[in-house]
C-alpha positions in Angstrom: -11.8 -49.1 -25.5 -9.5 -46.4 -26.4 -6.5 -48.5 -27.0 -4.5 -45.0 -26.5 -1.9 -47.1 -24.7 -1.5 -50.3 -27.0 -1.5 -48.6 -29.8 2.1 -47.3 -29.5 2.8 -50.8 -29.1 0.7 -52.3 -31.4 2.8 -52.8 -34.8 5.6 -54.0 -32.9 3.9 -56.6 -30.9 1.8 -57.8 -33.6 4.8 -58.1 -36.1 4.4 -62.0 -37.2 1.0 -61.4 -37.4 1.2 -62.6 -41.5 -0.2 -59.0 -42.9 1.1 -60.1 -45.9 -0.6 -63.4 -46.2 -3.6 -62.4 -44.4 -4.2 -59.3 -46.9 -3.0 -61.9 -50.0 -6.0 -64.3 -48.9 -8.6 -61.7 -48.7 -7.9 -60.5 -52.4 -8.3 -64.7 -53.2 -11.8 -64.5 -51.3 -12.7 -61.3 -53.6 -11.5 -62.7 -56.3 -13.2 -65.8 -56.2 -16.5 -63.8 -55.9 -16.0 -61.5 -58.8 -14.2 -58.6 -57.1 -10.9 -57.4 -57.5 -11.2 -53.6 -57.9 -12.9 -50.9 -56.6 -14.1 -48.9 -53.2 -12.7 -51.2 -50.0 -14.1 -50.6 -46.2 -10.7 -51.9 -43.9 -13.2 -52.0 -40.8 -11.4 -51.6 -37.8 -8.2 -50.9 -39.6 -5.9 -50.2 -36.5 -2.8 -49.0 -37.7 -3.3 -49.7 -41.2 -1.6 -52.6 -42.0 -4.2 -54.3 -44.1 -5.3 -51.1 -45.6 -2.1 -50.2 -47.2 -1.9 -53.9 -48.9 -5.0 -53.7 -49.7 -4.5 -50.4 -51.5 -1.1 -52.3 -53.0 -3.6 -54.7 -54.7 -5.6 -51.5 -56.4 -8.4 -50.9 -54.7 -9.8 -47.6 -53.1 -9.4 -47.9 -49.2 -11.2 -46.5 -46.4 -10.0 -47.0 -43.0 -12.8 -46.9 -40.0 -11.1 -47.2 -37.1 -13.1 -46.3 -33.4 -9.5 -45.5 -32.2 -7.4 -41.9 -32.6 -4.4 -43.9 -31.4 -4.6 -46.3 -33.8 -5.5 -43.6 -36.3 -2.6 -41.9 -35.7 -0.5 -44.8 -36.3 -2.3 -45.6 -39.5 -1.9 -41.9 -40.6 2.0 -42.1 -40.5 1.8 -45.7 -42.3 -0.4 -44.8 -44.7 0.6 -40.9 -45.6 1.0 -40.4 -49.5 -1.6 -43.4 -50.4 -4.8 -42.5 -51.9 -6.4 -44.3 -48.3 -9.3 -42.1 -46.1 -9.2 -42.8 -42.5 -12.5 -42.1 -40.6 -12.7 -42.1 -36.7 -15.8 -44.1 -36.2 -16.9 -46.9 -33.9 -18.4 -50.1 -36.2 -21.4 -49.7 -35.0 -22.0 -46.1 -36.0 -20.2 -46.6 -39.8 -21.3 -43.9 -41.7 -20.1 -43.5 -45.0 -20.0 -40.7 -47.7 -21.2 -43.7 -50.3 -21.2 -47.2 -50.8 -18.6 -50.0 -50.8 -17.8 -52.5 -53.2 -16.5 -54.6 -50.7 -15.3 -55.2 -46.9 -13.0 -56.5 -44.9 -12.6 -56.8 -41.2 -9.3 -58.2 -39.8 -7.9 -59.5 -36.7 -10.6 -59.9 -34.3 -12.2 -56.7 -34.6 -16.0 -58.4 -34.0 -15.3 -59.7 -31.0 -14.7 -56.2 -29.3 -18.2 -55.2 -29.9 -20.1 -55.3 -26.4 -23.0 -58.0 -27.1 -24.8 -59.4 -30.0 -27.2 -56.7 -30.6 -24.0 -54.3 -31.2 -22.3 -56.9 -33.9 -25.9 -56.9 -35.2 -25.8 -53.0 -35.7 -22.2 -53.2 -37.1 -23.2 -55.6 -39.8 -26.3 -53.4 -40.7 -24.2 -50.4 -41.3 -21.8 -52.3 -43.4 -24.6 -53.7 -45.3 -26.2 -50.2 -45.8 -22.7 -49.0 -47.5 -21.9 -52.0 -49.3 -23.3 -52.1 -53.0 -25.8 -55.4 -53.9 -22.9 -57.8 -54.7 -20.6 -56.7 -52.8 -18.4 -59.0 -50.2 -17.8 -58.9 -46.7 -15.0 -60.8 -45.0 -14.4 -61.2 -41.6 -12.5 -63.4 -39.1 -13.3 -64.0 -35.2 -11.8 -65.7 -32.4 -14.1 -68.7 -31.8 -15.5 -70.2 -28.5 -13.2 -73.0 -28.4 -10.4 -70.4 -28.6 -11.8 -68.3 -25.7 -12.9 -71.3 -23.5 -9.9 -73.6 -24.4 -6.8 -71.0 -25.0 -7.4 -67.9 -23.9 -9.0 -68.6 -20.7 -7.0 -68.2 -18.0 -4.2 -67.9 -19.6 -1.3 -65.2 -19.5 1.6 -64.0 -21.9 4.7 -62.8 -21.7 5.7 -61.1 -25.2 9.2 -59.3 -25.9 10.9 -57.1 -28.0 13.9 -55.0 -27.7 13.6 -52.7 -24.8 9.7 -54.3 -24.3 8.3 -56.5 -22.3 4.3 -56.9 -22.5 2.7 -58.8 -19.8 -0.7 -60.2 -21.2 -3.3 -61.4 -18.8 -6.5 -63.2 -19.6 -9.4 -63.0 -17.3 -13.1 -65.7 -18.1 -15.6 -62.9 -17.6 -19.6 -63.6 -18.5 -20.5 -65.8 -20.9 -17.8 -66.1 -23.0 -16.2 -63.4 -22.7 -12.5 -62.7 -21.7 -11.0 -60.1 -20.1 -7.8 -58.9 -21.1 -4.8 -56.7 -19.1 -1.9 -55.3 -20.5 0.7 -54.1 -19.2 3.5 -52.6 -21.4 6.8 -52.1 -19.5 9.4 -50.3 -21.9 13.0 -49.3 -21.2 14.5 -46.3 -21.4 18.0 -44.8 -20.5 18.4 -47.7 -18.2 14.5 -46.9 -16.8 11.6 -49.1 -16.8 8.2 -47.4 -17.3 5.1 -48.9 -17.3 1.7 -48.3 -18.9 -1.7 -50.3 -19.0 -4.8 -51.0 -21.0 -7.7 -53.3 -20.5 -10.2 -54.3 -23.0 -12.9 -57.5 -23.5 -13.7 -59.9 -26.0 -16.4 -61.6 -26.5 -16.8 -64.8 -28.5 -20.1 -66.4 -30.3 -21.0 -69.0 -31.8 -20.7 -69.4 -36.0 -24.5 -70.1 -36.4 -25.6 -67.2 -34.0 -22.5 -64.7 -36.5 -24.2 -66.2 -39.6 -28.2 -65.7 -38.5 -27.0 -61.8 -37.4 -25.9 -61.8 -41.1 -28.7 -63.2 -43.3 -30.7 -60.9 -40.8 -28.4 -57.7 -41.9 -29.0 -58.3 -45.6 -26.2 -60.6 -46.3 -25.9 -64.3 -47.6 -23.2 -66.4 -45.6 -21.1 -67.9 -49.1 -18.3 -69.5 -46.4 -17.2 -70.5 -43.0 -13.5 -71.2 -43.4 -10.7 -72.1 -41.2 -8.4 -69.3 -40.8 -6.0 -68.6 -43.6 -7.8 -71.8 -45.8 -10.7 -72.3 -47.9 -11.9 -75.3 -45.5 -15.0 -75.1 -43.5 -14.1 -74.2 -40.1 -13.6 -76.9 -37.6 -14.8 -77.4 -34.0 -11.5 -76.8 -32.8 -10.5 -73.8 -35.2 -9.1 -70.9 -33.1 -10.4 -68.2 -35.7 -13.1 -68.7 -38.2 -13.1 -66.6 -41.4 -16.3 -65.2 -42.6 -17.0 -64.5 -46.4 -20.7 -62.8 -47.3 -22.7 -61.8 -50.0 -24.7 -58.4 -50.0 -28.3 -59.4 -51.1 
């Protein structure tokens, strides 16, 4: 997944994402465990968003993205912050130190290619992430992959763009996504592609990989709340405790 394509699209497709919000509530999480300063680990930072509120909140942010488009993107968004941007896949973090705390935004997890690979990721994050320290992370859930995603395509728009979004059940729970990015120019269409899959899992099979990576599960939330996620939640937000 190279995202080269999507990530010259990225940032204006994902606009009302709620970076704001999203980043405010991830500070709460922190905060409510003690934290509110220090080293940051924006895993899977894409083009930076959350990294650069993150550092607007005071702490010291590194940005591991697996992605040089996205880097790129984040480089530009990001020049004259005190944030380091390292081009590494999740599952093969490898830091100059440790972390106080983590964050992974967006989805990011269900990219990884199986269980054993999330597994991996959340070891390396627990190997750089001081006793303490706090993980957060949300997921698309299986009732949002069998019951939204499935099947389903996407027509998204902005001026001179048109991105057509196609979703494709592949093993397990799994979905297969197409995009194709048609932009205008001088009265000309061009088009470009990129395909990618997610894979969803259940919360107890996320939180068992965790305990097992050195981490205690402290919450299972409902996106953007501090309610326990729900059976028909579309993301579930993870919050962990390094052991």
């Amino acid at each position: 997944m190279a995202y080269d394509s999507f990530s010259r699209y990225y940032d204006r497709l994902m606009k009302d994402a709620g970076y704001d919000e999203r980043a405010s509530y991830y500070h709460q999480i922190l905060q409510n465990n003690g934290i509110d300063f220090g080293i940051l680990l924006d895993l899977g930072c894409g083009t930076g968003s959350i990294s650069v509120r993150m550092a607007d909140f005071g702490y010291d942010v590194i940005g591991v993205d697996a992605s040089v488009g996205m880097l790129n993107c984040a480089r530009d968004k990001t020049a004259g912050r005190n944030i380091l941007l390292l081009n590494q896949p999740m599952e093969e973090l490898d830091l100059y130190g440790t972390v106080n705390c983590a964050v992974s935004a967006l989805d990011c997890i269900n990219h990884l290619d199986g269980i054993r690979n999330v597994k991996t990721a959340f070891e390396k994050v627990s190997l750089f992430t001081e006793p303490g320290g706090i993980f957060i992370f949300d997921v698309n859930t299986l009732y949002k992959h069998r019951n939204i995603l499935a099947d389903r395509d996407f027509i998204i728009e902005d001026d001179g763009l048109l991105c057509c979004w196609r979703n494709t059940p592949g093993p397990g729970d799994s979905i297969n996504i197409t995009l194709d990015f048609f932009e205008e120019e001088d009265g000309v269409w061009y088009r470009e592609s990129e395909e990618f899959t997610e894979r969803a899992y259940d919360t107890d099979t996320l939180a068992a990989a965790l305990e097992e990576s050195g981490f205690e599960v402290i919450g299972i939330y409902d996106d953007m709340t501090f309610d326990r996620v729900k059976e028909d939640s579309a993301r579930a937000v993870f919050a962990a405790r390094k052991r």
